[in-house]
N, C-alpha and C positions, 0 to 999 in steps of 0.2 A: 407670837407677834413678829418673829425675828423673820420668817419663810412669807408670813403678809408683807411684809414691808418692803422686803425682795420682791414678791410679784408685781407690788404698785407700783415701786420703782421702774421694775422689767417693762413695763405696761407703759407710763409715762415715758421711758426710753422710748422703745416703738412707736408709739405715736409721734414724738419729732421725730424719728428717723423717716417717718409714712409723709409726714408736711414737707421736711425736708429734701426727700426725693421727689416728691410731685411740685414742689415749693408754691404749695397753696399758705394762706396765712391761716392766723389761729381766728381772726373776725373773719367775718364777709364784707367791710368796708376797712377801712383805715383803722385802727385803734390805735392808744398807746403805748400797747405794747411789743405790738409790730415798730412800729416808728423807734421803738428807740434800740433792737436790734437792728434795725434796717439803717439806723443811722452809727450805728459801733461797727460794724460791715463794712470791707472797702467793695466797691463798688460791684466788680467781678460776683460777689459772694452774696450780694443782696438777697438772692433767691431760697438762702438759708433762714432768713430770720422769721420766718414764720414758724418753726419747729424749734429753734432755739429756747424759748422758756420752756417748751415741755421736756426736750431732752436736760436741760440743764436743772430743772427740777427734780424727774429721775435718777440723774448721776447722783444728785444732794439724799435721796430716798433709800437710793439701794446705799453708799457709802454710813448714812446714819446706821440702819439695819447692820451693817457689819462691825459699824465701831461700837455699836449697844449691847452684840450678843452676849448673853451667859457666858460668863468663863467658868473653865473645867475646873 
């Protein structure tokens, strides 16, 4: 489970990095969860918040996966 949870994580990261650099959002219209990066954002950086929940869900995935491993 420990090497799944890295990959979805891995995966989750890349995809907000992929919105992030192109700064598409996560809807095709307005949603709430755009809106409420895009309002945490100073202005300059709005173009990130479409990739922000999925990178920041990744970080949360891969991080779980490493503090759950088996210990030796």
């Amino acid at each position: 489970m420990n090497k799944i949870g890295i990959g979805i994580g891995l995966t989750a990261i890349s995809i907000g990095l992929a919105l992030m650099v192109s700064g598409q959002r996560m809807c095709r219209t307005s949603c709430w969860v755009d809106d409420v990066f895009k309002l945490l954002l100073p202005k300059d950086y709005e173009f990130l918040a479409g990739g922000m929940p999925s990178l920041l869900i990744g970080i949360a995935i891969v991080a779980h996966a490493i503090w759950k491993r088996p210990k030796p």
